[in-house]
N, C-alpha and C positions, 0 to 999 in steps of 0.2 A: 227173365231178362229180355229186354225188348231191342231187336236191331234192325238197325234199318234191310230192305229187303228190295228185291226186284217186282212187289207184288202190283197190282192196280186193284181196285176193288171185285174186278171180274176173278180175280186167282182163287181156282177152288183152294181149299183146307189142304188138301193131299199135296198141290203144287209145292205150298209155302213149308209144309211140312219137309217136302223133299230137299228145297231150298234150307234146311235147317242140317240137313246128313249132305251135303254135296259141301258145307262149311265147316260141320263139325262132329265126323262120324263118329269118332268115340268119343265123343262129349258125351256125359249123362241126358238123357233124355226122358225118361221113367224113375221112379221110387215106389216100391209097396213095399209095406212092412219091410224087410229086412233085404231086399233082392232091389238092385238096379237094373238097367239097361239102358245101351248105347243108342245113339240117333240110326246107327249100321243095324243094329240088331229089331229094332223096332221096327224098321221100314222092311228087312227081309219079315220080318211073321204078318208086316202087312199086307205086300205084295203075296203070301203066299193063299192068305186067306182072298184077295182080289181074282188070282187065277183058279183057286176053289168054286166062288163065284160063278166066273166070269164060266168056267168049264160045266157049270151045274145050269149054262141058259140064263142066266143076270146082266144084262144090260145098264147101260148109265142111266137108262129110264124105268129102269124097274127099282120100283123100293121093294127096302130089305129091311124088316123087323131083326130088334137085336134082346135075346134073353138070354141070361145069363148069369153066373155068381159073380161073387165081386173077385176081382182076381186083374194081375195085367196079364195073364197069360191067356 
């Protein structure tokens, strides 16, 4: 579903993303297989792996390779 938003083309992913839980926290935000999650719930495991990151020495200008199984968790 597509809504109008506060973004401009400079708004990172993450901005608009958050712009999506400050409207609609427990609105479904994910599906795998048989398990959901909330816009609340998705942006906490984001922020949590962001201050992982951010505590492991990762800056905004460091890239970060991602491997992984397929899974939303």
């Amino acid at each position: 579903m597509l809504l109008p938003s506060t973004h401009t083309q400079n708004t990172a992913a993450h901005q608009l993303f958050e712009q999506m839980v400050a409207r609609f926290p427990e609105h479904t935000a994910l599906v795998f297989e048989h398990k959901s999650w909330t816009y609340t719930h998705v942006n906490q495991l984001a922020n949590q792996l962001a201050h992982s990151l951010i505590a492991s020495g990762v800056t905004s200008q460091t890239p970060v390779g991602v491997c992984m199984h397929r899974s939303a968790e």
